[in-house]
C-alpha positions in Angstrom: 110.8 92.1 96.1 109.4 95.0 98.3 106.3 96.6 97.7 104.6 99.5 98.9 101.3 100.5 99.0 100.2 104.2 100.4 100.1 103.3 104.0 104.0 102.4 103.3 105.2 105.2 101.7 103.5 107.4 104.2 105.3 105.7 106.8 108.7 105.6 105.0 108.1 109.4 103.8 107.8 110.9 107.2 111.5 111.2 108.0 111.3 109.7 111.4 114.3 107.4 113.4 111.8 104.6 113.1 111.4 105.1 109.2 115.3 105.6 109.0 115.6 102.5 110.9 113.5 100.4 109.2 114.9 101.7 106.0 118.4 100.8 106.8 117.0 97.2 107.3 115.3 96.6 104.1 118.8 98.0 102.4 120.5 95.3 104.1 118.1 92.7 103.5 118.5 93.4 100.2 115.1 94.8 99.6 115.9 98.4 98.7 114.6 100.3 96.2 111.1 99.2 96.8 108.6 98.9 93.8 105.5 101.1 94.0 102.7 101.0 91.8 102.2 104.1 90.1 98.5 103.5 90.9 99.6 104.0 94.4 100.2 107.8 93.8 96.4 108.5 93.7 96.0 107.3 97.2 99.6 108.9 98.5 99.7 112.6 97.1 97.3 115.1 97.5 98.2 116.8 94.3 99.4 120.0 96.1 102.9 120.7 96.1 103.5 122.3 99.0 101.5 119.1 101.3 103.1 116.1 98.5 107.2 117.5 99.2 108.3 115.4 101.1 106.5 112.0 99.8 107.7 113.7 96.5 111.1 113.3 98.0 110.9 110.0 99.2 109.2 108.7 96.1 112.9 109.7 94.0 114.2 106.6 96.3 111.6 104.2 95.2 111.4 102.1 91.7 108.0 103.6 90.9 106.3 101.6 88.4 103.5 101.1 85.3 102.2 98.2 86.3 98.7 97.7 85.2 98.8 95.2 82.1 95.8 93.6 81.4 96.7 90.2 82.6 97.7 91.8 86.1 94.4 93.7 86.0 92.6 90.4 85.8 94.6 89.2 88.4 93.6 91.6 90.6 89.9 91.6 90.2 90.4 87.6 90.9 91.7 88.2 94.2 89.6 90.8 95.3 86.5 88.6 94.3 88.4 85.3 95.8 89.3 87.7 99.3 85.8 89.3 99.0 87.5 92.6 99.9 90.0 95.3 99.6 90.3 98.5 97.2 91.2 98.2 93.7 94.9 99.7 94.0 95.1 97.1 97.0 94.3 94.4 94.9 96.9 95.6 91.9 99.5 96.0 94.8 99.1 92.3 95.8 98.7 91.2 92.2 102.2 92.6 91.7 103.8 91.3 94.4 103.2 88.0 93.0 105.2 85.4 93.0 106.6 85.1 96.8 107.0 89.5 97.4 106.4 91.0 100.7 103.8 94.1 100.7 104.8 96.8 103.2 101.2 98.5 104.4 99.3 99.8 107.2 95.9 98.4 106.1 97.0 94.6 106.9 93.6 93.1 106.9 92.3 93.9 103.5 95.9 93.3 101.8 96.2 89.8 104.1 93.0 88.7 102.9 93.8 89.4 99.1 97.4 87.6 99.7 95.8 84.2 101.4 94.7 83.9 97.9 98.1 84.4 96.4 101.8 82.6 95.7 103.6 83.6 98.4 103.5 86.8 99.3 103.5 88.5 102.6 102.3 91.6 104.4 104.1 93.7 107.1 102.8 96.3 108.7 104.7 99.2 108.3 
């Protein structure tokens, strides 16, 4: 399972060759649509229409989901006290790439340190 956080739907959304590219490869792999948290939303739009069009856009491609049970919740303040770091909406998007997902982001440090605590999953840097 793909996950994104903000840093990877901003990357994904800015209709570049390199976002195409790397696109192309998670289709192949498999790994397309990606699951983002609606939580994620807060830190990706701006809430004007005009600035949020085209991550509006790229956000019809995605699987965007309610994620936020309370078990997950719980899980997610665990890690973040385990890692000793990282946002709340980084620590639901690590919770729900649990078991063995792969978090695309472009704040690797906070999200790797919230996964070392994890089962199996992985951050790329997007």
């Amino acid at each position: 399972m793909l996950i994104l956080d903000s840093g990877g739907v901003s990357r994904l959304a800015e209709r570049s060759a390199r976002a195409a590219a790397i696109i192309r490869v998670f289709q192949r792999e498999g790994l397309w649509p990606p699951v983002v948290p609606s939580v994620v939303l807060v830190e990706c739009l701006s809430g004007r229409p005009d600035r949020d069009a085209p991550t509006n856009q790229f956000l019809k491609t995605c699987d965007v989901q309610v994620v936020l049970t309370e078990q997950r919740a719980r899980r997610a303040a665990e890690l973040r006290r385990l890692a000793g770091r990282g946002s709340v909406v980084d620590a639901v998007v690590v919770a729900v790439a649990e078991p063995g997902g792969t978090v695309l982001s472009g704040d690797l440090a906070d999200l790797e340190s919230l996964a070392s605590h994890t089962d199996r999953v992985t951050v790329e840097r997007a």
